[in-house]
C-alpha positions as CSV (number, residue, x, y, z in Angstrom):
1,X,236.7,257.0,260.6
2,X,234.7,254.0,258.9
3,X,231.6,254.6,257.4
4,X,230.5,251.1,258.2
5,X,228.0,250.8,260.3
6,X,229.1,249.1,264.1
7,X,227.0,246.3,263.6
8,X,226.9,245.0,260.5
9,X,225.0,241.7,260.8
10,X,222.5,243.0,262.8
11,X,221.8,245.8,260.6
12,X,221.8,243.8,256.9
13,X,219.3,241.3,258.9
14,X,216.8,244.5,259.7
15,X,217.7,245.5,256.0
16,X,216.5,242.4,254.4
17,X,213.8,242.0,256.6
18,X,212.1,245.9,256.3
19,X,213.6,246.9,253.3
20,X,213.3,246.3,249.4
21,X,216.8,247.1,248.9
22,X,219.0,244.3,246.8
23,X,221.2,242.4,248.5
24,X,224.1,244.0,246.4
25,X,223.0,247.3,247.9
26,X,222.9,245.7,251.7
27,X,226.1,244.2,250.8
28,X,227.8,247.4,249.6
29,X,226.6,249.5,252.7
30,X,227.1,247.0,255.4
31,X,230.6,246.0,254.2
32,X,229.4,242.2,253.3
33,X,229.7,240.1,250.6
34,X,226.5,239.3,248.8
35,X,226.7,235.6,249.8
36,X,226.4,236.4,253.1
37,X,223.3,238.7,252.7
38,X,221.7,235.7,250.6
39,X,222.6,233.7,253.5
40,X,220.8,236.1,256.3
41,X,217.7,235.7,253.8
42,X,217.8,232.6,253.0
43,X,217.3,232.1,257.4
44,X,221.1,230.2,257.5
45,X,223.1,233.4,259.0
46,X,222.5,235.8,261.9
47,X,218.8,234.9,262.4
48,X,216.8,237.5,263.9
């Protein structure tokens, strides 16, 4: 069984939004790469 969590997206965007956590560290437990996670921040991916 995957230790991911189901939705990934969805769950680095509530990450980078209530947490301090780097976005290495949102990267390594959502399964992401850290350009993506930049990219949530940054307002250009998975808005929410």
């Amino acid at each position: 069984m995957s230790e991911l969590p189901l939705l990934p997206k969805a769950t680095a965007v509530w990450l980078v939004d209530n947490t301090t956590l780097t976005f290495s560290q949102i990267a390594a437990f959502t399964g992401m790469h850290d350009l993506e996670i930049s990219g949530i921040a940054d307002g250009e991916v998975a808005i929410g």
